[in-house]
DOROVO-786370 format. One record per residue: residue in three letters; x, y, z of N, C-alpha, C, O in turn. Coordinates in steps of 0.02 Angstrom, whole numbers, plus 50000, padded with zeros to 5 digits. Atoms other than C-alpha are relative to their C-alpha. Example, Ala and Ser with C-alpha at 12.3 -4.5 7.8 and 13.67 -1.06 7.14 Angstrom:
BEGIN
ALA500454994150000506154977550390500455006050000500975005950033
SER499584994149997506844994750357499615005550037499865011050045
***
This chain:
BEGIN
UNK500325004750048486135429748212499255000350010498934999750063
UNK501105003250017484085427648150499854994350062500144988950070
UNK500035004349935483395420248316499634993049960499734987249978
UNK500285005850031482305409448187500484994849961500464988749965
UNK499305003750013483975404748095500344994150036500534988650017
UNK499765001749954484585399848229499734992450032500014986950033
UNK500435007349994483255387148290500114995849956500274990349977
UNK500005003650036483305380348142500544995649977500504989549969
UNK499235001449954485055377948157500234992950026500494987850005
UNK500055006649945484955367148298499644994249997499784988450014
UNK500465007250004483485357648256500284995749950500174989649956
UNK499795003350059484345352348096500704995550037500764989550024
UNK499215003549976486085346248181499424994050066499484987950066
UNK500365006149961484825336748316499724993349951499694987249958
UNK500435005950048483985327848181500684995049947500704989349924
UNK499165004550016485855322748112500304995350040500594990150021
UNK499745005149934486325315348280499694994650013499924989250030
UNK500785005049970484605306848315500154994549930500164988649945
UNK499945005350059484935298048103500864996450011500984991349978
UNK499505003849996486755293048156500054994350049500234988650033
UNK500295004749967486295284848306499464993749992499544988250018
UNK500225006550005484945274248250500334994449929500254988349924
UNK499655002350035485965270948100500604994750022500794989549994
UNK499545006249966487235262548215499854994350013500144989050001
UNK500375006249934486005252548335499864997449945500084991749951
UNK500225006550063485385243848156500514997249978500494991249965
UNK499475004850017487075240548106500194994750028500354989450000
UNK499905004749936487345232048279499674993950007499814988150023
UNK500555007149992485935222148275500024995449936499804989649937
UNK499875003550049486365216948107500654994450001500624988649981
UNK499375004049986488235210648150499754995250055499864989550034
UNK500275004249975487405201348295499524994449994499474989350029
UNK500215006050029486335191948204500214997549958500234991449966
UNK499405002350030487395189348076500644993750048500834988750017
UNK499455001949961488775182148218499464993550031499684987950044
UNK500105007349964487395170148295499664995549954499524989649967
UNK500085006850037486825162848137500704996649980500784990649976
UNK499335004249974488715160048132499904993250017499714988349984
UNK500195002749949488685151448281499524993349994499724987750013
UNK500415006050001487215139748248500104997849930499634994249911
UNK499875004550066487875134048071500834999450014501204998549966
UNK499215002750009489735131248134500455003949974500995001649955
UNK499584994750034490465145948071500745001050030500884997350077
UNK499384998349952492265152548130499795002950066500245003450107
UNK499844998849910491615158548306499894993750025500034993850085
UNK499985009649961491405139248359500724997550025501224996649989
UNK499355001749980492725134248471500244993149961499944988149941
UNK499875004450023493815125148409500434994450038500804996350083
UNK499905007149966494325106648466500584995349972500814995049915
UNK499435007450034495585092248444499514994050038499244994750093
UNK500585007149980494495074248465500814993449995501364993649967
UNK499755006549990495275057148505499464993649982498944992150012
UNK500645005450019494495041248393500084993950032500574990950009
UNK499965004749966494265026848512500134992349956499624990649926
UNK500155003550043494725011848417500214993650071500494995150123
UNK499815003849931494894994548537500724996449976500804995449916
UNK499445001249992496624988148562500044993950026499534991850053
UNK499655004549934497614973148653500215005650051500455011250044
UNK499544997249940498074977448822500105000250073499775003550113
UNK499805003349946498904970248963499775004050059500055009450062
UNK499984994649958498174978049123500514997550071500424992750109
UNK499435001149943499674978449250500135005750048500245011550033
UNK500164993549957499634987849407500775003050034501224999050048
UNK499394998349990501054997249457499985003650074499725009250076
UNK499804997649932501455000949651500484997650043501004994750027
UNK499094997249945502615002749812499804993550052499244991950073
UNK500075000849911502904992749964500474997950020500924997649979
UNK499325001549981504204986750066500154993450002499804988449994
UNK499955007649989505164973350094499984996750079499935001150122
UNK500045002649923505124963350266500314992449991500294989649937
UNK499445004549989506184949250310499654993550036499324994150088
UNK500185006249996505734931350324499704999650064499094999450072
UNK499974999749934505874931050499500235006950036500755009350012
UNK499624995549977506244945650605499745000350085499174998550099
UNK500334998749959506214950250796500505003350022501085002750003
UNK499294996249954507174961550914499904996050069499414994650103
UNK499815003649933507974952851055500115003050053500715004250065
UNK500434998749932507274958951214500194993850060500074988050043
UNK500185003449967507584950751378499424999250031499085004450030
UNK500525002949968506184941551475499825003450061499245004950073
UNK500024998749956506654947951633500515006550015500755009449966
UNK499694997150003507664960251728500454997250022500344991950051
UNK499375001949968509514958551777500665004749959500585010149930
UNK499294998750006511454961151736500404995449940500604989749952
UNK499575001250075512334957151567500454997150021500895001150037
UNK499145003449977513824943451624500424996649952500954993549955
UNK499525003950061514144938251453499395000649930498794999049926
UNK500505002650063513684940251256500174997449954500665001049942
UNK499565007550018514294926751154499595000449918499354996049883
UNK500055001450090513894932750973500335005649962500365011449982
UNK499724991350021514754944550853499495002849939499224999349897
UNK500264997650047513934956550752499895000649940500345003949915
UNK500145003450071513244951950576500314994749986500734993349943
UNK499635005550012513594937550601499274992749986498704993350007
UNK500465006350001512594919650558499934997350080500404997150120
UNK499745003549950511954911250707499434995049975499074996549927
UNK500305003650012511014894050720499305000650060499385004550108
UNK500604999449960509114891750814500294996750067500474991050055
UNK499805003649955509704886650990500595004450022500555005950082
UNK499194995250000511464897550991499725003450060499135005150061
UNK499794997249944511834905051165500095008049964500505008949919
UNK499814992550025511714925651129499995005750045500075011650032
UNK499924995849944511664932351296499824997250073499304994150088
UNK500225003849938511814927551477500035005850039500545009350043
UNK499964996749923511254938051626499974996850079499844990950091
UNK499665004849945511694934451801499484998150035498965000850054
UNK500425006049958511024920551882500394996650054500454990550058
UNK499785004249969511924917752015499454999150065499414993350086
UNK500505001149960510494920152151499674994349987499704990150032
UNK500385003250014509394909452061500404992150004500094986950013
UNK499625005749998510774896452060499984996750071499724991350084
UNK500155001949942511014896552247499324996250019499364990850048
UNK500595002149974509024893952272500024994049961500004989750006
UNK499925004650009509154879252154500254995550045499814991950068
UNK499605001449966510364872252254499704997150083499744991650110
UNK500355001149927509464873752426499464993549980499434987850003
UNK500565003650007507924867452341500064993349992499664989650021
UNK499855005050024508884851752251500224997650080500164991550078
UNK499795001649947509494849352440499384995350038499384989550060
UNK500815000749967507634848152508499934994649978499984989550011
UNK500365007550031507044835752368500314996250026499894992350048
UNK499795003649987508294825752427499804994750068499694988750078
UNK500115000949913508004823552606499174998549986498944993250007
UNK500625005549973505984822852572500154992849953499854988149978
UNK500155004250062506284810052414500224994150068500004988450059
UNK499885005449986506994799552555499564997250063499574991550087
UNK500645002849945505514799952693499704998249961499384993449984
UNK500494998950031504564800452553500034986349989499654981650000
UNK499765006950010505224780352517499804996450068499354992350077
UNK500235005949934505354774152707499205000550017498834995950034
UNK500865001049976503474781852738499654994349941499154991549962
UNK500135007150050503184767652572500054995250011499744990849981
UNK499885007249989503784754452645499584999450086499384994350114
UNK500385002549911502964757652841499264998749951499094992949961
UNK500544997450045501344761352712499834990449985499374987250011
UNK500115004650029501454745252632500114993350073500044987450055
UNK499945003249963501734736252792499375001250054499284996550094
UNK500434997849990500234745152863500195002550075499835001650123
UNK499944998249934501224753553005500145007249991500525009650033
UNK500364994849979500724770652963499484999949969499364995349931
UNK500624999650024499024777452922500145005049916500695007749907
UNK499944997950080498824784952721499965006550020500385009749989
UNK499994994750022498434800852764500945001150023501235001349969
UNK499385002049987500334800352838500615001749956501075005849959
UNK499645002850081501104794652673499645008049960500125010149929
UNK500214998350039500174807452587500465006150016500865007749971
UNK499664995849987500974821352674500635003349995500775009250004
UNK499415001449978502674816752670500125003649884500455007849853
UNK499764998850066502334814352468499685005449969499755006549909
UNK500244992150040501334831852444500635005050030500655010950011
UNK499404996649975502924838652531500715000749941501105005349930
UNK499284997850037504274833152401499385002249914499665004549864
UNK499874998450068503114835852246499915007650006499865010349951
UNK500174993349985502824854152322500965002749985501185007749957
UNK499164999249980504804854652345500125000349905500405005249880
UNK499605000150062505044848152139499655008049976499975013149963
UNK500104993950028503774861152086500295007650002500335012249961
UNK499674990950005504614876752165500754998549959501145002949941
UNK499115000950028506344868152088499725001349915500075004649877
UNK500194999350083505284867451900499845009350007500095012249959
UNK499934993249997504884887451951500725003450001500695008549966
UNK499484998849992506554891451979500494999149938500855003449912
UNK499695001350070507274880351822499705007149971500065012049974
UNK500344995350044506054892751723500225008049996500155011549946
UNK499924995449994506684907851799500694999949981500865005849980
UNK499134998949987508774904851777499674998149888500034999949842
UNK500125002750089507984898451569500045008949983500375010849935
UNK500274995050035507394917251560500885003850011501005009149981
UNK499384995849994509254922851607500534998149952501065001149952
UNK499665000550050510004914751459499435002649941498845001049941
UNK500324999250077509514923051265500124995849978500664993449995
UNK499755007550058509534908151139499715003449922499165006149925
UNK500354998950076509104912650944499554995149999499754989350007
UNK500495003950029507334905350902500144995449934500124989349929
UNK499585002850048508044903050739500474999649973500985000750006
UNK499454998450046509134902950602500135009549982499665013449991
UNK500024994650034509704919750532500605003950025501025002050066
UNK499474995849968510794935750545500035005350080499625009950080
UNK499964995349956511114945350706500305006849978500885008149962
UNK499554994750001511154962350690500485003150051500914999450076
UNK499644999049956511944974350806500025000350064499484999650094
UNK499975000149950512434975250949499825005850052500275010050049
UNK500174994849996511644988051047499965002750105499645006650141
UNK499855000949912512374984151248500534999049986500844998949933
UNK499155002950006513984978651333499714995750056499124996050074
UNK499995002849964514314966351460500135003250075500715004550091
UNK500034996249931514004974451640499275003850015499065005350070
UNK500354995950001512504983851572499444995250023499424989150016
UNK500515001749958510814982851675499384999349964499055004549961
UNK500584999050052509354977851558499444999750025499514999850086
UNK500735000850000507444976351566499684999649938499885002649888
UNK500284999450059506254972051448499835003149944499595001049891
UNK500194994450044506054986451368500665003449956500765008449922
UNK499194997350025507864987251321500094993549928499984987649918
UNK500045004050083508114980951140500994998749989501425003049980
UNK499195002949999509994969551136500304999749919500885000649899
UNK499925001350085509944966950945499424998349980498874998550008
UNK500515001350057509024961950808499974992749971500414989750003
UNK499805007150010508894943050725499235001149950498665002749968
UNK500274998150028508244943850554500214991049948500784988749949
UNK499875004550037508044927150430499915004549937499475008749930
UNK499934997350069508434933150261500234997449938500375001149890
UNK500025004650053508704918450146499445002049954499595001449894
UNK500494998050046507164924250065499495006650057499405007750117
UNK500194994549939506254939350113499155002049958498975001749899
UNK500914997350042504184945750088500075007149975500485011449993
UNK500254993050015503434960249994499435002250034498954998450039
UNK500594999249985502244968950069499715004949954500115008549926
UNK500444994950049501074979649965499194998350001498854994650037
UNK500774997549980499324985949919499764999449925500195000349881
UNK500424996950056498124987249774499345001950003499025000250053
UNK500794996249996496404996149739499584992950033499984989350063
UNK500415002749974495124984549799499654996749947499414991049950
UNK500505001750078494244984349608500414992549976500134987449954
UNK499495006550036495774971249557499984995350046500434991150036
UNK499985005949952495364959249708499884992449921500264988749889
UNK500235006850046494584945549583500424998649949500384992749930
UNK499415000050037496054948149460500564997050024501014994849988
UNK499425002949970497194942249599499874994650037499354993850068
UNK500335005949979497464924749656500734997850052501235001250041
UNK499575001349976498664917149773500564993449975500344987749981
UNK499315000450026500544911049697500144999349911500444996049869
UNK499824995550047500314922049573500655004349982500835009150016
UNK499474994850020501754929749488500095007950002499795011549963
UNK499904993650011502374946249528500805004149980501305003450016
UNK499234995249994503944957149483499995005750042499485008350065
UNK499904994449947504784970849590500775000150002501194995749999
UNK499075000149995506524977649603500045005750076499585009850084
UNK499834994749965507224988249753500255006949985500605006949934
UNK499634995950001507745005949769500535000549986500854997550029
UNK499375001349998509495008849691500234993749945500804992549925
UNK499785003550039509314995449581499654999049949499074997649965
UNK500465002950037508664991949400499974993749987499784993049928
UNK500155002750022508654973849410499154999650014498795003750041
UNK500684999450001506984967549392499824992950034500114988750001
UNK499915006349961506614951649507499364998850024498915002850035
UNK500855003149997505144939549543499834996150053500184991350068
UNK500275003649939504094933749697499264996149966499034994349912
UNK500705005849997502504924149729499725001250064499885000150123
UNK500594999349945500924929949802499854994550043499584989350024
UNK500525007349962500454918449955499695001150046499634996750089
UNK500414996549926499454928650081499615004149971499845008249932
UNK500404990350036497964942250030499815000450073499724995150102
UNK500404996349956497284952450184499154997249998498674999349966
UNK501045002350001495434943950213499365005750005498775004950021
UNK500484995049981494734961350216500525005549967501135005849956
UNK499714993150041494824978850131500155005250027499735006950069
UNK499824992349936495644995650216499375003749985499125003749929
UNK500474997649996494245005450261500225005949973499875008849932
UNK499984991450029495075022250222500624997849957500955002249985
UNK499854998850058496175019150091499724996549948499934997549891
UNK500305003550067494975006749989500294996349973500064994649918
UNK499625003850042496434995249950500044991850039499754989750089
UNK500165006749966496764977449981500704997349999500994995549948
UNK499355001250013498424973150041500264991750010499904987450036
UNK499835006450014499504957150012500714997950006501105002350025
UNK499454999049965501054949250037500554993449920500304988749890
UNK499645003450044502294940349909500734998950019501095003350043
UNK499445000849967503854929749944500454997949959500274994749909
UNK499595000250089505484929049828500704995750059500774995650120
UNK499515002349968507074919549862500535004850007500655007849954
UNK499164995149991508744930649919500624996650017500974999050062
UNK499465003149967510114918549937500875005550003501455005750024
UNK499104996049997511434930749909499815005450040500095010950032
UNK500224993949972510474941150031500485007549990500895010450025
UNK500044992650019510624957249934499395002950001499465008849982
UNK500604998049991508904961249955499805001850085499604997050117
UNK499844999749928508894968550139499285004350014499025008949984
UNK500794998049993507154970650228500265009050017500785012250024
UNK500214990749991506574989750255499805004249935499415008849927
UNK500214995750031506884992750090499525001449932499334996249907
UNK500614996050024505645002449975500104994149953500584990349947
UNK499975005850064505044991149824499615003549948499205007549970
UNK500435000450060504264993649656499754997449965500054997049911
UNK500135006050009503114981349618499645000349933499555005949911
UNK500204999550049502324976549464499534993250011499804988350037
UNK500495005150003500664964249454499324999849956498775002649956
UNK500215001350055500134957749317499024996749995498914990750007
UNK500575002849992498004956349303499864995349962499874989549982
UNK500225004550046497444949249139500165004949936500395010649944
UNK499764998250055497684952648942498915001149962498464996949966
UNK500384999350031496174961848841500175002249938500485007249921
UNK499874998450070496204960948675499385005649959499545008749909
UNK500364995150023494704972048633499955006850055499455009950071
UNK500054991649957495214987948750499755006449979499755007549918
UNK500244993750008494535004748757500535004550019500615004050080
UNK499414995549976495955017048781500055007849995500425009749949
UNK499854991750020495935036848784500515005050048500695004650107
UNK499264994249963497275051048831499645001550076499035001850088
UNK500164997049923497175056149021499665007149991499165008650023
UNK500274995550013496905072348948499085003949984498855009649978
UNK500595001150045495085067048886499675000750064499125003550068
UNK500365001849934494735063049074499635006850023499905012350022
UNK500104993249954493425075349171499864996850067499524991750066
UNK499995001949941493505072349352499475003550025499455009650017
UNK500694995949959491645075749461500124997150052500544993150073
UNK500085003049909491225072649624499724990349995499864986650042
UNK500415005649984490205054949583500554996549940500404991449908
UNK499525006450065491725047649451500025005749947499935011549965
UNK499554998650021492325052849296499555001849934499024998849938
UNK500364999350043491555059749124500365003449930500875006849927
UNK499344997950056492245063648954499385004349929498805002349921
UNK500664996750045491245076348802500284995049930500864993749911
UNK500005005450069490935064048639499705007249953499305011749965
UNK500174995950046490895073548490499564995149939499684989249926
UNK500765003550035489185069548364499945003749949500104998749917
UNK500314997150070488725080448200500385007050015500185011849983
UNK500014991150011489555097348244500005000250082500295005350102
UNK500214998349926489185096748434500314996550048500654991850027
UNK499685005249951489815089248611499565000650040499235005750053
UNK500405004849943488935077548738500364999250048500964997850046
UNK499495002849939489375074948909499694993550008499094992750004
UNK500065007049983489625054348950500284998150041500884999550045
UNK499825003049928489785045749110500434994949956500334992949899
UNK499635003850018491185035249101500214996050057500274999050110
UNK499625002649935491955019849224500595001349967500645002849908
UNK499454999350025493635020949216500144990550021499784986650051
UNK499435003949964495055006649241500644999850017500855003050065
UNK499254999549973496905002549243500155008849962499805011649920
UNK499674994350038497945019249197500745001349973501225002250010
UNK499204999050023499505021649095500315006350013499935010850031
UNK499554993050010500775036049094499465004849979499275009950007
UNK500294994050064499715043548946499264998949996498905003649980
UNK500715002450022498015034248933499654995650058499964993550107
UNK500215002449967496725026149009499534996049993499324997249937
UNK500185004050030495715013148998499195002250039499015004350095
UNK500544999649947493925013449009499244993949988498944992149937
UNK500235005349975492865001149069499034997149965498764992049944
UNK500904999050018490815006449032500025006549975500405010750000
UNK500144990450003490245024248944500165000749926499795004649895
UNK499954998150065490965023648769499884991749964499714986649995
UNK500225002650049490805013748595500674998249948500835003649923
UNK499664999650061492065009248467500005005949962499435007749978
UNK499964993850059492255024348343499985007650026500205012649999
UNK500044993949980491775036848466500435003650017500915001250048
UNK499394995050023492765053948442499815004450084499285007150101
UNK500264996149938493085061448632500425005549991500855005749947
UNK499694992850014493695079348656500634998750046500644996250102
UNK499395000149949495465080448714500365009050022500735010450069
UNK499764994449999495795099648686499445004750045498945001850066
UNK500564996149974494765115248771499344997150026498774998750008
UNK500475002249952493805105848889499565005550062499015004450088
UNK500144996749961493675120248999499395007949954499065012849972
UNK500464993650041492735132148869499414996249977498904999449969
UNK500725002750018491415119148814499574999650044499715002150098
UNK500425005349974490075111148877499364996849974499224997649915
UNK500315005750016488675098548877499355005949921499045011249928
UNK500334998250058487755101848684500085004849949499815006149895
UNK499614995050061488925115148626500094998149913500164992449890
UNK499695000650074489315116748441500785004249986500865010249993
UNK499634999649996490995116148409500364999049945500034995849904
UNK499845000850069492255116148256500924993150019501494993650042
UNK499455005449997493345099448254500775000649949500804998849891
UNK499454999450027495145103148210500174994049966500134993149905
UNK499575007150006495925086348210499984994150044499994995150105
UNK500235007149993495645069648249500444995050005500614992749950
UNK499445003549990496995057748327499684993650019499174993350053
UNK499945006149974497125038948345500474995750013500874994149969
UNK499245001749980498385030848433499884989850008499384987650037
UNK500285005949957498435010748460500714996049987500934995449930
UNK499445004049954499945000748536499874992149997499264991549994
UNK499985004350003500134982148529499694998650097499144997150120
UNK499995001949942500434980048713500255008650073500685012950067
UNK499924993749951500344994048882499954996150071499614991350087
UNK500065001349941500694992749047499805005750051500095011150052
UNK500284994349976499475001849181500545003050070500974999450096
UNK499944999949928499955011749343499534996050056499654996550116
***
C-alpha cells in the first residue's frame, strides 16, 4: 500500500475515535446534570418515604412491669443455739398459732444446773432473812448484811442466765402463719446455721417491684395497682404503701412495695408478678409509631418532614406502648415524622413523600 495512503488512513480512523469519545463525555455530563436537577426539584431519584401525622389524643399512661411476690411475714426457723433435736411438735403445712411449741432440743444439762442453782437461792434467801433481823436488832454490822444479800441476788442472776439459756432450747412461732417443711428429724444435731423450716404469714401477701425513676411524682402511697401471677389470667388488685426513699444507682429505678389480700391463699410468695400502675390520664397526647424513634447516644430523635425535605428533631420521650410512643417535648400538633427509610436519609435531605398515616385510639396502655 501508498505509504502516504496509508498515513492518512490512520490519521482519519484516529480522528473518528478522538469525535466518539468526546461525544460520549458530553452526553455524560448531560445525563448528570439532567439527574441532579432531578434531585433538587423532587424528581423520581428522591427517596422515597412513608410520614406519620401527629395529631394529640387521650391517653392513659400506665406502666407495665415484673416483680415478685413476698409473703406478709416470712422467716426460716433457725435455732439460737447448738444442741440435739428431742422433739418436733408440728406437722408440715400446717397452720400454727404465735406462741406454738415447734421444736425442742435437749435441755437436760441446763435443767440439772437450774436445779443446783434453785437449791443455792434457797439456802442464801434464808441467811439472807436471819442476817435482817440480827441487822435490825443491830447485832451485826451492815457491811455483813450486805454480803449475805449480794450473795443470793448473784445466785438469782446466774438462775435468770440459765432460764435464758433452756428458753433458747425450745422453738416457739413468732407468729401466726403456715409452716413449711420440714427439713430435720428428731435425734438430729443442729446449729445455727441449720435451717428447720420455714414460717410464712400469707393471709395477704406484698408485691415487690420497680419503676423508672421519671414516674416517681406520678406515684403516691395507697395507690391502686393491678397484677396477676404467673399461670394465671386473673387480674387482681393491691395497694401501694411503702416507696424506697431513694433511687437505684445503676438501674435508675425506684422500687416499691404494694399489699393485696389472699385469704384463700392462692397467691404463694416467690412467685413472679405482672404488675400494672396506673399514672395519670392525658387528654391532649402526642403519640408516634416506635418505628419513627432514632436512638443516639444523648436520647432520642425523629426526621420531621417540611416542603419536600427532612429535619432532624430532638425529642423527650415518655410512657411506651406495644406500637407507639408517647412524646413528651420536640414535636407540634400536625407535624408529619418519617416512619419508613430512616436509614438512607438524613438531616435536610429532599425526599418524595409516599403516604401519610394517622392513627388515634380513644384510650392506650404504656409498657
Amino acid at each position: 500500500m501508498n505509504p502516504v495512503l496509508k498515513r492518512t488512513l490512520i490519521a482519519g480512523l484516529f480522528l473518528i475515535v478522538l469525535g466518539f469519545l468526546i461525544w460520549n463525555r458530553i452526553q455524560s455530563d448531560g445525563n448528570a446534570a439532567g439527574s441532579a436537577d432531578a434531585q433538587r426539584q423532587g424528581g423520581p431519584s428522591a427517596v422515597s418515604v412513608e410520614g406519620y401525622r401527629v395529631t394529640p389524643e387521650p391517653f392513659r399512661e400506665t406502666i407495665y412491669t415484673t416483680g415478685n411476690v413476698l409473703a406478709d411475714e416470712e422467716i426460716y426457723i433457725r435455732p439460737e443455739t447448738s444442741g440435739r433435736i428431742t422433739g418436733i411438735y408440728f406437722e408440715e403445712d400446717s397452720d400454727v398459732s404465735a406462741g406454738d411449741l415447734l421444736v425442742k432440743l435437749n435441755d437436760a444439762e441446763l435443767q440439772q444446773e437450774l436445779r443446783r442453782i434453785s437449791y443455792q437461792i434457797n439456802l442464801a434467801r434464808i441467811r439472807e432473812q436471819r442476817q435482817s433481823e440480827l441487822l435490825s436488832r443491830n447485832a451485826i454490822a451492815q457491811d455483813d448484811y450486805d454480803m449475805v444479800l449480794n450473795e443470793l441476788n448473784t445466785l438469782k442472776a446466774q438462775s435468770d442466765r440459765v432460764q435464758a439459756q433452756l428458753d433458747k432450747m425450745e422453738i416457739r412461732a413468732p407468729f401466726d402463719g403456715v409452716i413449711g417443711l420440714q427439713e430435720v428429724s428428731v435425734g438430729s444435731f443442729v446449729s445455727p446455721d441449720v435451717i428447720i423450716s420455714s414460717l410464712q404469714k400469707i393471709d395477704q401477701v406484698k408485691i415487690d417491684f420497680s419503676i423508672p425513676e421519671r414516674f416517681r411524682p406520678a406515684v403516691r402511697r395507697d395507690q391502686v395497682i393491678r397484677f396477676r401471677v404467673e399461670g394465671s389470667d386473673e387480674m387482681l388488685e393491691g395497694r401501694i404503701y411503702a416507696l424506697q426513699p431513694r433511687v437505684d444507682r445503676e438501674t435508675r429505678t425506684l422500687r416499691m412495695r404494694a399489699i393485696a389480700p389472699n385469704p384463700s391463699a392462692l397467691i404463694l410468695p416467690g412467685a413472679f408478678a405482672h404488675v400494672e400502675v396506673d399514672l395519670r390520664q392525658v387528654d391532649d397526647a402526642l403519640l408516634i409509631p416506635s418505628e419513627a424513634l432514632v436512638p443516639e447516644m444523648t436520647g432520642y430523635s425523629v426526621f420531621i418532614y417540611r416542603e419536600g425535605s427532612v429535619y432532624t428533631q430532638q425529642v423527650q420521650i415518655g410512657t411506651r406502648t406495644d406500637r407507639r410512643v408517647q412524646i413528651r417535648d420536640g414535636l407540634s400538633p400536625e407535624d408529619t415524622v418519617i416512619t419508613t427509610g430512616l436509614l438512607q436519609i438524613r438531616d435536610g435531605m429532599t425526599v418524595e413523600l409516599a403516604n401519610v398515616k394517622q392513627e388515634t385510639v380513644d384510650e392506650v396502655t404504656a409498657l
